[in-house]
C-alpha positions, 0 to 999 in steps of 0.5 A: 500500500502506497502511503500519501502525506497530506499536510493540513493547512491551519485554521482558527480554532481548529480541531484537535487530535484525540488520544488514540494512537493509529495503528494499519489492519492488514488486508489479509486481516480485513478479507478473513473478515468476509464471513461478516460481510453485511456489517464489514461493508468497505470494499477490499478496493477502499483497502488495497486501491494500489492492487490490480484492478482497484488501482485502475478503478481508483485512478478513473474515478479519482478526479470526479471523486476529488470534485465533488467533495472539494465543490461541497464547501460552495454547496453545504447550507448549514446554520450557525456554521463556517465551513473551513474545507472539503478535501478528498483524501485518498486511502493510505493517506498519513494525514499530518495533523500538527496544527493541534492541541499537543496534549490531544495525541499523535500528530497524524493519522492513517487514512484507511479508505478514500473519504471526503473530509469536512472541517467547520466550525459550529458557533454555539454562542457569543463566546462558545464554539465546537470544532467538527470533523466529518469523514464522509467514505465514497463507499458509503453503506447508508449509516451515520456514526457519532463518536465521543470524546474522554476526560475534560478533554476537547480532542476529536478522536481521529482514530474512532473517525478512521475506524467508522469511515473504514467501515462504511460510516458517516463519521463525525466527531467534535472537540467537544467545544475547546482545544487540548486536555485540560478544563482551564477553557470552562473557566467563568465560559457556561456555553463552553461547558454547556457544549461539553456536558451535553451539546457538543454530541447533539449538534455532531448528530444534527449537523453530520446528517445533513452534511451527509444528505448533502454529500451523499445525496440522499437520507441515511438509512440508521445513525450510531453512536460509540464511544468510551469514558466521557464519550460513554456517559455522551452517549448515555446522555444522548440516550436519555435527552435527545433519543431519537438522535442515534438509532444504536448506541455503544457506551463503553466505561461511562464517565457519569455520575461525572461530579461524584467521579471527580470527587473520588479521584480527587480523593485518592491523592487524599488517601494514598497522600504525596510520596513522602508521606509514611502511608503512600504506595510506590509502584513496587508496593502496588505490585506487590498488592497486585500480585496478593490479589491474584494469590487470594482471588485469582481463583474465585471464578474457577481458574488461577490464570491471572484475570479476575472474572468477577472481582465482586468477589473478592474481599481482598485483605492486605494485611496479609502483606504486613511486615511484622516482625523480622521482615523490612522489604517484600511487605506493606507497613500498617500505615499503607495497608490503611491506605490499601484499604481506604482504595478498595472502599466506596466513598460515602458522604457526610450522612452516610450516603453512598457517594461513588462505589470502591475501586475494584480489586486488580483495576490496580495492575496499573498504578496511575490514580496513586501518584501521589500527586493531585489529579488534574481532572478533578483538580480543574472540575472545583477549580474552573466549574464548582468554586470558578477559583483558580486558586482552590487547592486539591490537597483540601479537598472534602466531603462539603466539595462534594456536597458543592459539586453535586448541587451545582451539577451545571447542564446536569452534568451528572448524567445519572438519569434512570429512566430510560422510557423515552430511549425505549419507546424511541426503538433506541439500543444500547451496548453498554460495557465496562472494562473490570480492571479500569484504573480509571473509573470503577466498572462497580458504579456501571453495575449500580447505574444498571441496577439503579435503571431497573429500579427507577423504571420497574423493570427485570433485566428480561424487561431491560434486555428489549433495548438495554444490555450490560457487558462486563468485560474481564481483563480490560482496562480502561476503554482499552488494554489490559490482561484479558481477552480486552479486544471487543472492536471498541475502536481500533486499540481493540479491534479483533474482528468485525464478527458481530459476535465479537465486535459491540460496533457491529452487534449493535448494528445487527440488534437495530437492523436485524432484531438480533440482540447481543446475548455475550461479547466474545473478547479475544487477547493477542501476544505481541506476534499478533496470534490470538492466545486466548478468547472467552465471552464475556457475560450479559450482566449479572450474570458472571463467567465461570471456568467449567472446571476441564477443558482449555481454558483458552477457549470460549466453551470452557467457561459458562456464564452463571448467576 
């Protein structure tokens, strides 16, 4: 595959990179791939335009191609807009994108089949406006796809936009209203966190279709939406707020119950306290907790294989660590096994109150909320949203900056709505799923949200099961990585197969289109070779998965999911 380089020309305000790195699906990869040809709908040629007859194809239709998406800029009629370009960007394509926020990412992305590609700006108020991109493939399969965003940051995710238009999508996706990864830009600007709590994600669905109809000449067929982290609570808000505007949603690792989430990370520096201080952690002390969390859970869910299928179950006690007498190294202290344990209990407010659940046992195979530093997400949520201080300082943080956030909940940031009647009724489905050694946010609070939904709408999770299901996936990070079989087609970081079976993109596709609800979503892991080592289905929630007791564990039918 011939690769181009394209350099962007800057232009005000302009997009920002996400955070994804990019990374090339083979061709031999993609054709293994047939077998789900209804839902993988690029061609090969969009893949390969250097092979035989593509090149041929591709050089006759190149020029027509290119004219008609650079003439689209004269011809798009969109509200509260300035269109900046339409260019045609060929397939094997390494888009320079150096114009943005150093902090969103990578400088470039691979562009992996032939697209038309659309920037503007969309002015939300005097003093607010969202950068957007659409990435409109030639190959286009009907359907429109909305993508996220993560953190407090303000970076279009140009993998998942590469990822959605390979796969035949109108793809869109926003800067969620300003550039780079810090709140800083909410600062005494309402209509730059309102774009970012909830507006942002309306206005990519609203505006991206009708650049689609413009484009393409005619209506989409169903609109998506994906994303994980803040872009999972986006689509969750989405959902409950302007349900008609996707048909299909996939909500990886939702960041809602967003203002108790700052609190509870801002609270880990308060309880593991500065690197000085008697009760913190180095990072060898958490592999040494890492590793006695294996040793007493590991084999609660059948098997010793280094990946906690539930960690609901294991009560994990750290003094097993202690040092006692005779020993100084290889152990915790009794101060750090407090520290150990404040990490594995739920936060709880000044009544008694649940305020954000524990973080789970093994989520500590990385050790990066436990710095021993302030966070810098939380640290600007009370700094440039609750207090509008930039002096408040992290190391005071307490249950009243929790009592503060929560009743501010500016453009109800929370997003902690349960119920979903009006998604229901508008014949949306949602794939949610959460990683269960996410170091970022705990995979508990996804089961409560669930849990919390079935409550408020009187609903079994036979009753729920029509429209919304919950996937608990072992062994995976946040949003992506991890020591399990973490590769469920999230996005390109995690992309395995386009099987419908084991991609959430593409099972939430054929459950809108075909009525075939996703009953598991079978993950895989690969070794650094790129061969498959192991696969397993991850269970509907509540059910949990269970090793049978014989068989090779490697393989998905050895294991059962059970209540």
């Amino acid at each position: 595959m011939s690769i181009n380089s394209v350099s962007v020309a800057p232009f005000s305000l302009p997009p920002t990179l996400g955070n994804g790195s990019s990374s090339t699906t083979s061709i031999v990869a993609v054709a293994e791939d047939m077998k789900a040809s209804q839902y993988l709908l690029t061609p090969l040629c969009a893949l390969a335009p250097g092979l035989g007859r593509c090149a041929a194809a591709a050089t006759s239709s190149a020029s027509a191609d290119g004219e008609k998406c650079s003439s689209l800029v004269d011809r798009l009629q969109l509200d509260n807009t300035t269109v900046y370009s339409t260019s045609f960007i060929p397939a094997g394509t390494n888009l320079s994108l150096a114009e943005n926020d150093p902090t969103c990412g990578p400088s470039s992305q691979l562009v992996r089949s032939d697209i038309c590609r659309v920037t503007m700006l969309i002015t939300t108020s005097p003093s607010s406006n969202i950068s957007f991109e659409a990435w409109l493939p030639l190959d286009w399969s009907g359907r429109f796809l909305g993508t996220g965003n993560g953190g407090l940051n303000g970076c279009i995710h140009y993998d998942h936009l590469d990822y959605g238009s390979l796969h035949g999508f109108a793809t869109v996706g926003t800067n969620n209203g300003h550039n780079g990864t810090s709140g800083r830009p909410f600062y005494e600007n309402p209509g730059v966190l309102e774009d970012y709590v909830y507006r942002s994600i309306h206005l990519e669905a609203e505006l991206g279709k009708q650049i689609a109809r413009q484009f393409y000449g005619r209506e989409h067929t169903k609109s998506y939406y994906l994303g994980c982290s803040t872009g999972g609570r986006q689509g969750f808000k989405s959902a409950h707020d302007f349900p008609s505007d996707f048909d299909g949603i996939v909500a990886g690792a939702p960041a809602f119950n967003l203002n108790a989430l700052m609190y509870w990370t801002g609270q880990m520096f308060i309880k593991t306290g500065s690197t000085d201080s008697p009760r913190f952690l180095d990072s060898a002390a958490w592999d040494l907790v890492y590793a006695d969390i294996l040793e007493q859970c590991d084999g609660l869910d059948g098997l010793e294989d280094g990946i906690l299928e539930d960690p609901d179950l294991c009560q994990y006690r750290p003094e097993n660590l202690l040092c006692g007498s005779g020993r100084s190294s290889g152990c915790l202290t009794g101060e750090q096994a407090e520290t150990v344990r404040a990490i594995f209990s739920p936060v709880y407010g000044a009544d008694g109150e649940l305020v954000y659940p524990r973080f789970q046992p093994g989520a500590n195979s990385t050790a990066g909320l436990f710095a021993g530093a302030p966070h810098p997400y939380p640290t600007d949520w009370f700094r440039y949203v609750v207090y509008g201080d930039e002096t408040w300082d992290p190391a005071t943080l307490n249950v009243q900056d929790w009592v503060a956030a929560d009743e501010l909940n500016p453009f109800n940031s929370a997003t902690w709505e349960g119920d979903l009647s009006a998604a229901r009724d508008a014949g949306t489905k949602i794939l949610h799923y959460h990683g269960l050694q996410d170091p970022a946010i705990s995979s508990d609070n996804s089961a409560r949200y669930y849990d919390y939904v079935s409550r408020t709408m009187d609903a079994s999770s036979d009753d729920l099961d029509g429209f919304y299901r919950y996937f608990r996936i072992s062994g995976l990070g946040h949003c992506n990585s991890g020591s399990g079989a973490n590769l469920i087609g999230a996005d390109q970081d995690t992309y395995a197969t386009y099987d419908p079976d084991a991609n959430v993109l593409a099972a939430v596709v054929r459950w809108v289109e075909d009525g075939v609800a996703p009953d598991h979503i079978l993950g895989s892991r690969k070794t650094a070779a790129g061969k498959t080592d192991i696969s397993r289905r991850h269970c509907r929630y509540p059910r949990r998965n269970r090793y049978k007791g014989e068989g090779d564990p490697a393989v998905p039918d050895s294991w059962e999911c059970v209540f």
